[in-house]
N, C-alpha and C positions, 0 to 999 in steps of 0.2 A: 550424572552419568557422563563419564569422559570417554565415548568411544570416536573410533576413528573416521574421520572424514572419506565419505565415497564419491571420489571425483569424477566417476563413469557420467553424469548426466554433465557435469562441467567439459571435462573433455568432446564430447556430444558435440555441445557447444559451439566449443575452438574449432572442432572438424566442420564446420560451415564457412568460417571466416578466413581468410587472407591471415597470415601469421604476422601483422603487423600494428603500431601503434594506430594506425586510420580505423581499425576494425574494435577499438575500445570500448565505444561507449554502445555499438550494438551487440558488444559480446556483455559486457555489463547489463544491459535492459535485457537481453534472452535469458539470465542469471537469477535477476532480482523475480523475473515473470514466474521461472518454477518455482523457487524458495519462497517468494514473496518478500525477501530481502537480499541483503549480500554479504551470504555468511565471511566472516572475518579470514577463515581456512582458503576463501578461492585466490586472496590476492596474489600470496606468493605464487602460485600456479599458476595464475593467469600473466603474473610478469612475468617468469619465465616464459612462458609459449609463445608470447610476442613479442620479445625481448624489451620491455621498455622496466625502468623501474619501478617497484612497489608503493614507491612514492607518489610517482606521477598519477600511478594509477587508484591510488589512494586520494588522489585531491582531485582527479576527475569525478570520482564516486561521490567527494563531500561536496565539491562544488554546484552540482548539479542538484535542486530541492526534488526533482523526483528517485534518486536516488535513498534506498534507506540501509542503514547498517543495525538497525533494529527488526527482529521478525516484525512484522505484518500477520493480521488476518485474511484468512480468504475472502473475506468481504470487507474493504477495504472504503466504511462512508465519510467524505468530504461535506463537510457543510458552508458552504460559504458565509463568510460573513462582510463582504463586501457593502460598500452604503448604501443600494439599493439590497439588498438580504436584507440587513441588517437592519432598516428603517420597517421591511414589513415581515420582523420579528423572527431573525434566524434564531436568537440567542435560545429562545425556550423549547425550540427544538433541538438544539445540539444539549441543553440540558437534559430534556427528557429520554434521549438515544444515551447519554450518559450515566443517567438513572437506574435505567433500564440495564443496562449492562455492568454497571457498578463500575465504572470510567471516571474518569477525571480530568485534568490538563497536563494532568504527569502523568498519568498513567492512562493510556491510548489503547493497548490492545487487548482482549480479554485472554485470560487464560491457556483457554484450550484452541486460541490463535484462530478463533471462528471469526471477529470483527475486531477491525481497527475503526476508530471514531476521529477525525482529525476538522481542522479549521483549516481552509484557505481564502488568501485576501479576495480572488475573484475566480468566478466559472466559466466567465465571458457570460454569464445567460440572465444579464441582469434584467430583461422583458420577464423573464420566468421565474421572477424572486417572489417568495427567498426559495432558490433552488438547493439541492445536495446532488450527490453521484455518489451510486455504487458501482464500485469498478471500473469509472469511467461513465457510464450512463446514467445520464440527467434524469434526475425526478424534479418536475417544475412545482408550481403555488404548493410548496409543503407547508404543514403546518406539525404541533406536538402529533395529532394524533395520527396520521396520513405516514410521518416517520413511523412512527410506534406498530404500523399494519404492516407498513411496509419490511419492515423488522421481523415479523412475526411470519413474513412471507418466508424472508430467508432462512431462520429457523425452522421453516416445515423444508424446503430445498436442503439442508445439511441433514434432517431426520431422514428425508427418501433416500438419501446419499449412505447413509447409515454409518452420519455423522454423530445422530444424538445428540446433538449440541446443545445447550439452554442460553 
């Protein structure tokens, strides 16, 4: 489906910030927050509007690891596998949330863009390992199956939503 990009919420946006290169990387993160990434269509608009090039604003995007140029899911789990995660067993949770979802290491985000599954080296919350976050909010002493409820929480959250997700 090749339809046209609607830059009404982008320009939204731009109408908050200062029309300049300093206002980048907050116009970028208000960006990626609605989409849930940073569709390919905002660059050129957005270098235009603050006049810096599509370049630069292209290697702030990659530079920055919280940055994605991949849709995301609305629920967005981090597992850390840091050496404390990792020592008191992240791996079989980030398995079984992969299981679960029919994920992999190549393939992160499910389908119908309800859950992205990702690894990162640490969460800072290595007291509370092995931790994850959704959305940003720590879930501490997880384990396979405490992810797996926790999971099943968010799928009743997307059904009330009348999301219908699986």
């Amino acid at each position: 489906m090749n339809r046209e990009f609607d830059f009404g919420v982008v320009d939204e946006i731009l109408d908050r910030y200062p029309k300049e290169e300093l206002s980048t990387i907050a116009i970028l993160q208000d960006i990626q927050e609605h989409y849930h990434y940073l569709p390919k269509e905002v660059f050129p608009h957005v270098a235009k509007a603050i006049g810096v090039g599509e370049a630069r604003l292209y290697g702030v995007a990659t530079f920055y690891e919280n940055f994605s140029l991949e849709p995301k899911g609305k629920y967005v789990l981090r597992c850390c596998d840091g050496t404390a995660c990792h020592v008191r067993g992240s791996l079989p949770i980030l398995d079984s949330l992969r299981a679960e979802l029919g994920l992999s290491e190549s393939k992160k985000t499910t389908d119908d863009l309800a859950f992205t599954v990702e690894t990162v080296s640490c969460l800072g919350a290595c007291g509370l390992a092995p931790a994850m976050t959704v959305n940003g909010e720590v879930h501490p002493a997880m384990t396979p199956d405490k992810a797996l409820a926790l999971l099943a929480q968010l799928r009743e959250e997307l059904a009330k939503e009348g999301g219908d997700q699986t």
